[in-house]
N, C-alpha and C positions, 0 to 999 in steps of 0.2 A: 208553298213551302218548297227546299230546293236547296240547288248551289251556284252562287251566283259570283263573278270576278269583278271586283272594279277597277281601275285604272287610273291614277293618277302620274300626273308628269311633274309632281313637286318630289323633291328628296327630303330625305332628313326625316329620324324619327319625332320629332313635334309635328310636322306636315300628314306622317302616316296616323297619329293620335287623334291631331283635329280632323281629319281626314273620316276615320270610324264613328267619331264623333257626332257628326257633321252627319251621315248615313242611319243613323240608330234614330237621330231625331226625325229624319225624314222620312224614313219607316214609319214612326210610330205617328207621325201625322197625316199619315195614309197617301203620301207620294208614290208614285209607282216605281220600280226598278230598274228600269230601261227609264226612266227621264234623268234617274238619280245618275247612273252610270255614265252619262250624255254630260250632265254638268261636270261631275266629277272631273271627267276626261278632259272639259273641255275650261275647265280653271286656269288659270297661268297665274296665279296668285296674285299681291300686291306689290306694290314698290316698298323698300326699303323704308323710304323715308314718309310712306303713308300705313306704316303696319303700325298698330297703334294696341295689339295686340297681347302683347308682353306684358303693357301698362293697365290695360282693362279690369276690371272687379265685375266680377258677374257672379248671377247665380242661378240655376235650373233644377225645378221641381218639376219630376214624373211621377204623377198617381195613376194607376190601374186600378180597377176595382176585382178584374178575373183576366186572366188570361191561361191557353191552352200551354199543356208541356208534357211531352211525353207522354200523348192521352189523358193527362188529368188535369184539371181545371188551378192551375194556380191563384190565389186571392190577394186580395190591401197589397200591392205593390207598390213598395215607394221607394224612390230614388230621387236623393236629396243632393246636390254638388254643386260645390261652391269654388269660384275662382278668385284670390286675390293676387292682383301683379304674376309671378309665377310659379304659385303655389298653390296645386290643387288639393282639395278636402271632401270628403266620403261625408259630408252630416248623419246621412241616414241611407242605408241601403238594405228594406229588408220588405218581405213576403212569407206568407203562409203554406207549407208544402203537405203533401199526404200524411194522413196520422196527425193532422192539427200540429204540424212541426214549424214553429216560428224561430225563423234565421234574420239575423241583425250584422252588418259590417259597417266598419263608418274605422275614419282612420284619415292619416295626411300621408299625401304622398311631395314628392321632389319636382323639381323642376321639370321634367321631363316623364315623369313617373317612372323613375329612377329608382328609388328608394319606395320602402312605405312602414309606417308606423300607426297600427290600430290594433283596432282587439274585435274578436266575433260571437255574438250569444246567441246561443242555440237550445232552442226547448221544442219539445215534444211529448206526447201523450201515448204516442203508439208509435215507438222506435222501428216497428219491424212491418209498420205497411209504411214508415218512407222508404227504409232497407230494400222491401219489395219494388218500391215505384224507382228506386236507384238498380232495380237486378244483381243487389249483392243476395246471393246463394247459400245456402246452409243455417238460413239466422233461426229457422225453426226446430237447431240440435237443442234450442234452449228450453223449459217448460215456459205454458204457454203464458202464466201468471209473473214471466220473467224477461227483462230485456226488453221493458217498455216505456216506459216514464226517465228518459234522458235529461239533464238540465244543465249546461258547461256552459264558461266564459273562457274564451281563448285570448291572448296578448300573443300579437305577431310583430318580429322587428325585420326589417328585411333591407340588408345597403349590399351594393355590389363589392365584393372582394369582401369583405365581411361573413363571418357567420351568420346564420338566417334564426330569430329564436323564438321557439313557439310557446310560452306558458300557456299547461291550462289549467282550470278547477271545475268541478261539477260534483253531479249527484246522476247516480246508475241506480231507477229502485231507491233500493234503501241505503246503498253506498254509496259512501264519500268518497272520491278521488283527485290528488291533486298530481302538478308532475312537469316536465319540461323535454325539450327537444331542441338540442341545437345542429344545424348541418352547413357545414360550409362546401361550397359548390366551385368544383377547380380540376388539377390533372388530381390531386390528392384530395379525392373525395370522404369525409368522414360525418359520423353520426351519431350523436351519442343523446340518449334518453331517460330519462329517470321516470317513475309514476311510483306515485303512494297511495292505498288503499287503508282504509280505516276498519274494516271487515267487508269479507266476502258471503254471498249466498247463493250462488248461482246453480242450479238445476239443470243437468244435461241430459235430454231424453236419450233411451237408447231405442234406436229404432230396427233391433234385433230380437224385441221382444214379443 
């Protein structure tokens, strides 16, 4: 584990994409670091008129069964992506996190991953040991029969020079929530949110007691 630089002498972000690309597979099939870095460097690409590239349909499935994260054993990882012509697609991108927490993303993106258009389902059984394995702080103000059993589906839109818009819906506990978020990213940055709650029950320990 570590920090490591690579080097390429191509330009253009499609060159840096496949480029990462290109690096994650050869990680994951257990190439070394220093050979990857070597190629990398030492690429000059294709001709023009042998890049055949653009045109290609392809598709790659990565299944893990465990792998390590931040000390904890991540599980069923699978990454499902699919290429036609020039248009990439998320089929499937999900794994099992602390707290038996199952995250899903899948979605299409643009030419250049430009844009993207998907939606993310997220469930879990024990909100506050993934909380814990993420180091967000204070989730224990809640009682402890509380702030556990999360279940949302998010719809995410995202185009440059555009507003970014996030719907979600789920279930907290025993509450329903649904609700939206849009932010557009510029010199006039703005943000505007809505959430709906169908009842609330939430238990705050005091811990001055």
């Amino acid at each position: 584990s570590g920090l490591y630089n690579f080097k390429s002498n191509l330009l253009g972000k499609h060159n840096a994409l496949n480029a990462t690309a290109a690096i994650i597979s050869a990680i994951l099939i257990g190439a070394s670091v220093k050979k990857i870095q070597q190629a990398l460097e030492n690429f000059k690409g294709i001709k023009k008129e042998e890049n055949y590239w653009d045109k290609l349909d392809a598709s790659m499935l990565i299944t893990i069964g465990t792998a390590k994260l931040n000390d904890y054993p991540i599980r069923d990882i699978i990454i499902d992506l699919k290429k036609k012509s020039m248009n990439y697609t998320i089929n499937k991108s999900s794994a099992i996190f602390p707290g038996n927490t199952k995250i899903n993303i899948e979605g299409d993106f643009g030419s250049e991953f430009e844009v993207f258009k998907g939606r993310t389902d997220f469930y879990t059984e024990d909100f506050k040991s993934y909380a814990k394995w993420l180091n967000i702080e204070n989730i224990n103000f809640f009682s402890p029969n509380k702030f556990r059993a999360v279940n949302f589906m998010s719809d995410l839109v995202y185009r440059p020079g555009a507003s970014t818009f996030a719907g979600i819906e789920g279930k907290l506990d025993g509450t329903n929530f649904s609700g939206e978020m849009r932010l557009r990213w510029g010199k006039d940055t703005n943000l505007s949110a809505k959430l709906n709650l169908d009842k609330i029950n939430l238990v705050v320990l005091d811990h001055h007691e």
